[in-house]
Rosetta silent file (secondary structure, phi, psi, omega in degrees, C-alpha in Angstrom):
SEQUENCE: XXXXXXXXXXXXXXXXXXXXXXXXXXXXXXXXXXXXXXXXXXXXXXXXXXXXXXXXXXXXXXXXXXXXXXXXXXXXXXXXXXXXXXXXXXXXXXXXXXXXXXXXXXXXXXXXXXXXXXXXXXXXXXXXXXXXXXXXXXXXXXXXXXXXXXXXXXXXXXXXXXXXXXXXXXXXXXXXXXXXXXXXXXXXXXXXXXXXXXXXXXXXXXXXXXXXXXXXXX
SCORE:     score description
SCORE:     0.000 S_00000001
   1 L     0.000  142.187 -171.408  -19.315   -2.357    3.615 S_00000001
   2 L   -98.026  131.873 -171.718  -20.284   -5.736    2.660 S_00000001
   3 H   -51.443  -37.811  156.369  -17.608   -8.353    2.314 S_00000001
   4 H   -44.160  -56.255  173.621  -18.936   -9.509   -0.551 S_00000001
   5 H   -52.328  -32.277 -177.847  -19.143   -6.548   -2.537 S_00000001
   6 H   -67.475  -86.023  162.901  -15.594   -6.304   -1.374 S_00000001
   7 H     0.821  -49.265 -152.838  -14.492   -9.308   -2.984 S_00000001
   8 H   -91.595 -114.362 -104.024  -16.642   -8.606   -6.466 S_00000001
   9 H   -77.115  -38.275  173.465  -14.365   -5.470   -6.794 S_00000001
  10 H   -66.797   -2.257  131.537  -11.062   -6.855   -6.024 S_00000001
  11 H   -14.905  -62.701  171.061  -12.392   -9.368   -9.076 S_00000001
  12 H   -66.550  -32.781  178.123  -12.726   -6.356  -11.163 S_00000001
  13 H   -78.338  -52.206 -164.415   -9.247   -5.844  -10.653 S_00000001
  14 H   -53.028  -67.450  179.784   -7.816   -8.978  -10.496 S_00000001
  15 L   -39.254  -29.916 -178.074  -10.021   -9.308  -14.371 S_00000001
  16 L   -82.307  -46.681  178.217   -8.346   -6.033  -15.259 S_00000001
  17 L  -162.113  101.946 -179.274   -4.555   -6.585  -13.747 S_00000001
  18 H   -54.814  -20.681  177.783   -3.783   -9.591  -11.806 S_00000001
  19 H   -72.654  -21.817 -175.098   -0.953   -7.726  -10.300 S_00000001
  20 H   -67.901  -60.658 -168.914   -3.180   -4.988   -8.885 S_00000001
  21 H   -59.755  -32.137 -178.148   -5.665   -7.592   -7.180 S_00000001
  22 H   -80.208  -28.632  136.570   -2.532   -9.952   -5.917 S_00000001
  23 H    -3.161  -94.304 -153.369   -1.065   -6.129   -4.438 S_00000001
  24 H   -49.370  -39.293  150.260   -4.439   -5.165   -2.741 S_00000001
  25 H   -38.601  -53.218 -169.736   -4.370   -8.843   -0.673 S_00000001
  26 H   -68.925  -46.577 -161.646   -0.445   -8.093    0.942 S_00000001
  27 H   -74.862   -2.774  165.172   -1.231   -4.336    2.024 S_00000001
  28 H   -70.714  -38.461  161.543   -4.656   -5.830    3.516 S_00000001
  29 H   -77.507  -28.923 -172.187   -2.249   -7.783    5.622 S_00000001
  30 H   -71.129  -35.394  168.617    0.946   -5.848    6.279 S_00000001
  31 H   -54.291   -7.463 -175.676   -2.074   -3.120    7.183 S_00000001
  32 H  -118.421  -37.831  161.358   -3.330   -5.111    9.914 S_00000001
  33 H   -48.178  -47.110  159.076   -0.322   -6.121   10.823 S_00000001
  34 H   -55.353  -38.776  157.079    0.626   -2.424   11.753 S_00000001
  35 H   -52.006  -38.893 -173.124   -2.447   -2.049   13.121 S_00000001
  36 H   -54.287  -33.457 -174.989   -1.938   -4.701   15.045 S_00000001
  37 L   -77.430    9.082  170.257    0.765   -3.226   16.795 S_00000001
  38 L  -110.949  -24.227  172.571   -1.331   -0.452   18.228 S_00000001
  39 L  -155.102 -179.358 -165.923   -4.847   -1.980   19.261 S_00000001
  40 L  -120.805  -19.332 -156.725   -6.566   -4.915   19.452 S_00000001
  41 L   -57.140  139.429 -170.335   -9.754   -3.259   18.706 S_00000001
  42 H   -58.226  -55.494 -166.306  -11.838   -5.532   16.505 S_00000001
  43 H   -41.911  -39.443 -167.310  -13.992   -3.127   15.037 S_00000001
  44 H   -62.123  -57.541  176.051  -11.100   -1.130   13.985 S_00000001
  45 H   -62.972  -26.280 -171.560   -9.490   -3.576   12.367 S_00000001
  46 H   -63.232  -56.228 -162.927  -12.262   -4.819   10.706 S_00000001
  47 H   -78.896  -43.952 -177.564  -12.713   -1.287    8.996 S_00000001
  48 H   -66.296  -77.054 -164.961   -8.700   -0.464    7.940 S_00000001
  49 H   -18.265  -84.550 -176.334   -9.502   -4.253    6.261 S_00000001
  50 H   -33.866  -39.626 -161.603  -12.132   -2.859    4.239 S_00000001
  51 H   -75.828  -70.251 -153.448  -10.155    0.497    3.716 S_00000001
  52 H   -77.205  -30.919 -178.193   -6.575   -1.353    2.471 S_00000001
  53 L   -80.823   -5.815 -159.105   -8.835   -3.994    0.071 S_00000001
  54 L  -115.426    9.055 -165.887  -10.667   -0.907   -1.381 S_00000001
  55 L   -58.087  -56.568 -170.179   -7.180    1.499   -1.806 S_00000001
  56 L  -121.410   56.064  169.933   -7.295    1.113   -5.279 S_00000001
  57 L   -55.236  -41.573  149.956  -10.546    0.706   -6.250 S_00000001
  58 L   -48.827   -1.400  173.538  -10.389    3.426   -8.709 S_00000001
  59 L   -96.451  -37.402  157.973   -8.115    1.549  -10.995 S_00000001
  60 L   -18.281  -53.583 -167.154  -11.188    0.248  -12.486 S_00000001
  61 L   -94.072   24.974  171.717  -11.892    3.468  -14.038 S_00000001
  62 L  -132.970  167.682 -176.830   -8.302    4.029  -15.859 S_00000001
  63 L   -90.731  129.079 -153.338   -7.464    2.098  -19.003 S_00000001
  64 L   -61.475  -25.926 -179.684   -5.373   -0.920  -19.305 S_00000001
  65 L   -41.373  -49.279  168.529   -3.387    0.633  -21.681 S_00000001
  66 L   -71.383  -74.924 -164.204   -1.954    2.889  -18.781 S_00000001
  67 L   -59.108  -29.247 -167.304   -2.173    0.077  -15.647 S_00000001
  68 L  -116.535   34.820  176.562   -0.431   -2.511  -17.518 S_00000001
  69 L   -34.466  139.624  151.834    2.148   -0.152  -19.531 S_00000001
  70 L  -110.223   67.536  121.759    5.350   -2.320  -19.157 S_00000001
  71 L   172.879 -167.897 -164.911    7.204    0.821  -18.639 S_00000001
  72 L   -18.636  163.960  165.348    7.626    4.679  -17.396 S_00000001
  73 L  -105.527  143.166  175.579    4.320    6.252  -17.970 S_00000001
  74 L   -99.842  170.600 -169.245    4.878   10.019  -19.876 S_00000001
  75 H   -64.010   -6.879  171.252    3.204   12.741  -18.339 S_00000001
  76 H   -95.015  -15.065  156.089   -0.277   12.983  -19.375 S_00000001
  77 H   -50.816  -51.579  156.778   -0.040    8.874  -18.423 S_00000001
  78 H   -38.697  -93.420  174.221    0.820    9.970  -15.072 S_00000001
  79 H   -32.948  -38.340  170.802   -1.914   11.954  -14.727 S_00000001
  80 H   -63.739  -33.331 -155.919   -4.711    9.436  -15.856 S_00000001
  81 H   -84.252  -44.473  161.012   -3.383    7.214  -13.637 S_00000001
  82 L   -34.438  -37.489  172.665   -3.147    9.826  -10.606 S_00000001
  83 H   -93.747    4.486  138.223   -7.128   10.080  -10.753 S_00000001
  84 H   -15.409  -63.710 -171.127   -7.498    6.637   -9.265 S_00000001
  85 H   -73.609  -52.202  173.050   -7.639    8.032   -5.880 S_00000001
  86 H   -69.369  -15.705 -176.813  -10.570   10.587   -6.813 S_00000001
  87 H   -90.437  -39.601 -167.601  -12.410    8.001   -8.948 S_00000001
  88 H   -78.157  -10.623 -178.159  -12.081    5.120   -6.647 S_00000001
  89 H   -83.357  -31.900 -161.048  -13.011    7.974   -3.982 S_00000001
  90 H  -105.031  -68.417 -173.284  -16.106    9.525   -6.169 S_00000001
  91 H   -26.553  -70.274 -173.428  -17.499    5.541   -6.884 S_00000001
  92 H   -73.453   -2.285  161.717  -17.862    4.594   -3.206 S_00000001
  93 H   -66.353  -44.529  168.470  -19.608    8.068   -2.446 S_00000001
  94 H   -20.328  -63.176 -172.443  -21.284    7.136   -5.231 S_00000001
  95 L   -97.424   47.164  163.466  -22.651    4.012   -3.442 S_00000001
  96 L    54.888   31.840 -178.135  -23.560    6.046   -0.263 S_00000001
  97 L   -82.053  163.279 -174.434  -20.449    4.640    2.026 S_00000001
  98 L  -135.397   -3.665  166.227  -20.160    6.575    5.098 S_00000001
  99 L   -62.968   94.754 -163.775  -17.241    5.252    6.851 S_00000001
 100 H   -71.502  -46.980 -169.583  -15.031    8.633    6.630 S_00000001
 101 H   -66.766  -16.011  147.834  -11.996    6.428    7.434 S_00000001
 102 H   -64.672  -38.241  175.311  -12.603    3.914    4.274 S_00000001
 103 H   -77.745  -32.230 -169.153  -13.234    7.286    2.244 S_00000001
 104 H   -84.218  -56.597 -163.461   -9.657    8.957    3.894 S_00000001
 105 H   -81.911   -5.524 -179.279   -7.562    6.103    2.950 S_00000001
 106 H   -90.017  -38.479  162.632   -8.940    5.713   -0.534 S_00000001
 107 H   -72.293  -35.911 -168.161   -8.554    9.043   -1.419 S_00000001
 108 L  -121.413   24.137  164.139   -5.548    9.991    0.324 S_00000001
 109 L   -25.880  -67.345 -170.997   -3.191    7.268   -0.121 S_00000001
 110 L   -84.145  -15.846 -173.878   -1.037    9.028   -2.293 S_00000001
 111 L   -84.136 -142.728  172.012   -0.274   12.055   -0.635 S_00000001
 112 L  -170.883  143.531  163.900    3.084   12.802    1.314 S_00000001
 113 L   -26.186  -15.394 -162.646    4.485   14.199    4.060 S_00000001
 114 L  -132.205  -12.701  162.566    6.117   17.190    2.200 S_00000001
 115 L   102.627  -13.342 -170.579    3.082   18.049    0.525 S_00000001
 116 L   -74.940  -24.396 -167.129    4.346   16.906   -2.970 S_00000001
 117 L   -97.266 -140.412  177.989    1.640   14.205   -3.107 S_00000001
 118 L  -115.274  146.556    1.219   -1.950   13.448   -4.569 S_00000001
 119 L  -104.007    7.668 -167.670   -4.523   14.265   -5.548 S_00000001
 120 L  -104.100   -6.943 -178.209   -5.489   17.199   -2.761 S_00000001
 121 L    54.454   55.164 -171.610   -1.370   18.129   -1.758 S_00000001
 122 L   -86.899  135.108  129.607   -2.382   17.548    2.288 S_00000001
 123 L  -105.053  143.630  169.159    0.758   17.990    4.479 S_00000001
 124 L    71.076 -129.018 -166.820    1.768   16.806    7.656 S_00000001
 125 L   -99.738   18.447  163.447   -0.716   16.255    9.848 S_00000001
 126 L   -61.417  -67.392 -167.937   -3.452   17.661    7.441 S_00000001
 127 L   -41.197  122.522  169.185   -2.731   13.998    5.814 S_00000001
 128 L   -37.834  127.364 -176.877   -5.717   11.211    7.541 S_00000001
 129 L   -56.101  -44.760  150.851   -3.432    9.503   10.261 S_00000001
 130 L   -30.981  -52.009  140.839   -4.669    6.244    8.219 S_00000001
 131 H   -26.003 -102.389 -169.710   -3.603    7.611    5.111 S_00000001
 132 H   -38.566   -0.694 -165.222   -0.324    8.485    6.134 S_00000001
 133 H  -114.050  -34.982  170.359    0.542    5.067    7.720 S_00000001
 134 H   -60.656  -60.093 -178.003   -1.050    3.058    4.761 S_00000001
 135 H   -21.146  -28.705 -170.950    1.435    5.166    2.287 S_00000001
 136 H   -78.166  -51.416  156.680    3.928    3.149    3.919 S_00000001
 137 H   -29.228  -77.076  165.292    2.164   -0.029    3.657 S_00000001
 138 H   -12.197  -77.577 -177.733    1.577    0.905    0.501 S_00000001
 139 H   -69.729  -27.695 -147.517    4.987    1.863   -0.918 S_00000001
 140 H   -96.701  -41.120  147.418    6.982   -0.727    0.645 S_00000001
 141 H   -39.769  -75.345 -158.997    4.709   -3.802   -1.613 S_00000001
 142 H   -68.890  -13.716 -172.559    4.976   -2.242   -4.312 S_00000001
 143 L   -92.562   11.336 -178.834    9.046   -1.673   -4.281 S_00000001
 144 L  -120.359   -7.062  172.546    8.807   -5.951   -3.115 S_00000001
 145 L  -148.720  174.174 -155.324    6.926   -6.787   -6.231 S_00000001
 146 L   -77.315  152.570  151.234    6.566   -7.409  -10.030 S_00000001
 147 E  -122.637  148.786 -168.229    5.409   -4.574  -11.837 S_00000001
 148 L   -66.370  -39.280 -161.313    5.099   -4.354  -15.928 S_00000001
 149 L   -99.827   -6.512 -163.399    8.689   -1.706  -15.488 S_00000001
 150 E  -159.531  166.272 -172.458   10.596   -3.920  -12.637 S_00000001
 151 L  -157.635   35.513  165.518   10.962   -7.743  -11.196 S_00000001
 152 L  -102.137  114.908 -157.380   13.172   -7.182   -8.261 S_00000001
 153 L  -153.327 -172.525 -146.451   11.643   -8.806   -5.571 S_00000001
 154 H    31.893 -121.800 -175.403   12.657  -10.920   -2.492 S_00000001
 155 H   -84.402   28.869  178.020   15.203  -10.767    0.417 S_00000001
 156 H  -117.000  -54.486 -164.251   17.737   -7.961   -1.408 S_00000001
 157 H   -59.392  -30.999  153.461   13.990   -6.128   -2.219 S_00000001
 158 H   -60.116  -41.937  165.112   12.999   -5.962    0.906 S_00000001
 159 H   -55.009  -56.365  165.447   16.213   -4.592    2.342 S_00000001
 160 H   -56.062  -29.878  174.243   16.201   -2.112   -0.177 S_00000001
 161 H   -68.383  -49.610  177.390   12.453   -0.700    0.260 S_00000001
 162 H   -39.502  -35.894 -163.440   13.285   -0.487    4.193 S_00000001
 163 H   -84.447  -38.790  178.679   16.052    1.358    3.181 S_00000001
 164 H   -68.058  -65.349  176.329   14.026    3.680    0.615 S_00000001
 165 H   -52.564  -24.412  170.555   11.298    4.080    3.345 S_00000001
 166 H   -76.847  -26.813  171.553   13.734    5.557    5.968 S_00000001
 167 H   -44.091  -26.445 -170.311   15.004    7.895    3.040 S_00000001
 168 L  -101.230   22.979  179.552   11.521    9.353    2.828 S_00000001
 169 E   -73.686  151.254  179.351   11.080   10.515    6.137 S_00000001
 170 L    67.232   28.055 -154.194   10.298   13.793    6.244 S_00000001
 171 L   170.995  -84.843 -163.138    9.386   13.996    2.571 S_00000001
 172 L  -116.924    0.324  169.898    7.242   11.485    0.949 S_00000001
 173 E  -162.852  163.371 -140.654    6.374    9.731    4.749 S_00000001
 174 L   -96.505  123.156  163.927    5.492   10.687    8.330 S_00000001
 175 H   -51.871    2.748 -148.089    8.494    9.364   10.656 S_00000001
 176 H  -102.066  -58.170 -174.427    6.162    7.905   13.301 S_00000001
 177 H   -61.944  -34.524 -148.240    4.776    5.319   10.423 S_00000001
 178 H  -100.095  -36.119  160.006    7.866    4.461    8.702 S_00000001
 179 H   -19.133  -61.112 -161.854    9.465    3.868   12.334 S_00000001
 180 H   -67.840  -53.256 -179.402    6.759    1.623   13.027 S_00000001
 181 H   -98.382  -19.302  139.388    6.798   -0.925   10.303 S_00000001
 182 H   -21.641  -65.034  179.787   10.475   -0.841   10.292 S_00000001
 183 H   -47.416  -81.242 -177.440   10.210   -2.416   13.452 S_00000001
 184 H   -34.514  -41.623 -160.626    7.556   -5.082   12.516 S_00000001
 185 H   -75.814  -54.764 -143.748   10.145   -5.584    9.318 S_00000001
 186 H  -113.137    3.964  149.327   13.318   -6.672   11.574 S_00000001
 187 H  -110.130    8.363  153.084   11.356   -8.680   14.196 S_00000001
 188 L   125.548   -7.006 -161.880   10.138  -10.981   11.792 S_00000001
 189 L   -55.635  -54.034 -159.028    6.340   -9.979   12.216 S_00000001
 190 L   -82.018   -2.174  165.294    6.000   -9.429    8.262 S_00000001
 191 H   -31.591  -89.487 -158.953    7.925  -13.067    7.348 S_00000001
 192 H   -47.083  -25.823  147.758    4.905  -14.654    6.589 S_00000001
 193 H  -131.984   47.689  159.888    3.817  -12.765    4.467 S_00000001
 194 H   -71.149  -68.550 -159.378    7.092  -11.909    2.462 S_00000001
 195 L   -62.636   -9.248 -165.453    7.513  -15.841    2.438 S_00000001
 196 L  -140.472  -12.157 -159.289    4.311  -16.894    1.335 S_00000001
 197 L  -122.592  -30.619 -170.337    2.319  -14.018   -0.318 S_00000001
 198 L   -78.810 -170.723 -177.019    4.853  -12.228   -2.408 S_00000001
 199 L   -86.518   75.906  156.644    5.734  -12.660   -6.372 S_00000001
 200 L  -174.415 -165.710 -139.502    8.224  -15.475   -6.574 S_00000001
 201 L  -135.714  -49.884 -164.457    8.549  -19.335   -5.941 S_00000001
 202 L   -90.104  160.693  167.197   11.617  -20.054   -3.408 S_00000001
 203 L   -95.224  118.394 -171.312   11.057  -18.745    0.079 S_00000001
 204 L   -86.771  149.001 -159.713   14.027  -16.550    1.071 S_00000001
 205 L   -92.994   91.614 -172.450   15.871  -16.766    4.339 S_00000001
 206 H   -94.136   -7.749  147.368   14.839  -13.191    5.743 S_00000001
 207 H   -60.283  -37.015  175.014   16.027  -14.175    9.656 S_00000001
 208 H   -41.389  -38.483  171.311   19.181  -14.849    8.212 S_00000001
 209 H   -90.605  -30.862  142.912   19.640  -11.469    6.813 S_00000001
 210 H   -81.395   14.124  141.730   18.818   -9.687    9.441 S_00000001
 211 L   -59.039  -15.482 -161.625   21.574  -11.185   11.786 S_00000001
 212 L  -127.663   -0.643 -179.210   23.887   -9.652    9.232 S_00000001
 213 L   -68.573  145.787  166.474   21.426   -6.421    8.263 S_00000001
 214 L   -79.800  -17.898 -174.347   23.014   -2.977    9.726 S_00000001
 215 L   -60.242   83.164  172.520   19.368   -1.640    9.658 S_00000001
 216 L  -122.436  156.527  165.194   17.430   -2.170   13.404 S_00000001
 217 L   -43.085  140.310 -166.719   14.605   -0.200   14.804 S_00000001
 218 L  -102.162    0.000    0.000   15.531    2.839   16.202 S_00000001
């Protein structure tokens, strides 16, 4: 996939919802950060990049009316919005990519450990091992940053997603993943870019709070 091309679409987003395109930047890092903690391989990394900037690609194709609701979506809302993941999924077949592991996490984002999720209902280990580890990625940005329904965001919001992501184990996320960037969350790996990349202005003290957090890797 060409970096460029890469770029021109988070563009389309950014032009569409600045919050989507400022989004699709953090999980391209906290994803490589989690990568990081398993290989070094370049190649690899190179490709989950491309994968995590291209997640929601498919928000192109739904109508701002729905991405920048400022609040609940009703159920037929829901739904438009839910075909992201097959449109942003249908687009790059569209444009002949062949990287099945750019095609896995773009499609399969959304689904969950329990079987509950979108848009194909994969469980367990049915779910792309990418997939399942991005979800995490994934969820734990968005419950750290503005959205048109919520604006709770820095060192309480962070505490609280960690805390939401161990809730979902075994339900909406694979223990092995949520384990994993737990960890990276309470040594400090993901400071940089809480402190510098997320939606607000003061930089929050997040070693401080986790001398006094009850939460450590298990």
């Amino acid at each position: 996939m060409d970096p460029d091309l890469i770029r021109g679409f988070v563009g389309m987003l950014e032009a569409k919802d600045i919050s989507t395109a400022a989004h699709t930047w953090r999980v391209v890092l906290y994803a490589r950060a989690l990568a990081e903690r398993f290989t070094a391989d370049h190649a690899f990394l190179l490709r989950l990049t491309f994968a995590a900037a291209l997640h929601d690609v498919g928000k192109i194709d739904i109508p701002e009316s729905i991405l920048l609701k400022p609040g609940p979506l009703d159920a037929a809302e829901r739904a438009i919005m839910e075909r992201h993941a097959i449109l942003g999924w249908e687009r790059l077949r569209r444009m002949d990519e062949a990287d099945q592991l750019i095609l896995d996490l773009v499609r399969h984002h959304h689904e969950r450990w329990d079987g509950l999720g979108y848009p194909d209902k994969l469980t367990l280990e049915a779910i792309p091992v990418a997939a399942r580890y991005f979800s995490v990625v994934d969820s734990f940005d968005a419950m750290t940053s503005f959205r048109p329904y919520r604006t709770d965001v820095g060192v309480d919001a962070a505490r609280r997603a960690i805390i939401e992501l161990q809730a979902g184990i075994g339900t909406r996320y694979c223990a092995d993943a949520v384990e994993a960037f737990t960890e990276l969350y309470h040594t400090g790996s993901l400071d940089w870019i809480l402190h510098y990349y997320n939606d607000q202005c003061e930089v929050p003290d997040y070693t401080a709070l986790r001398e006094t957090d009850k939460l450590r890797p298990r």
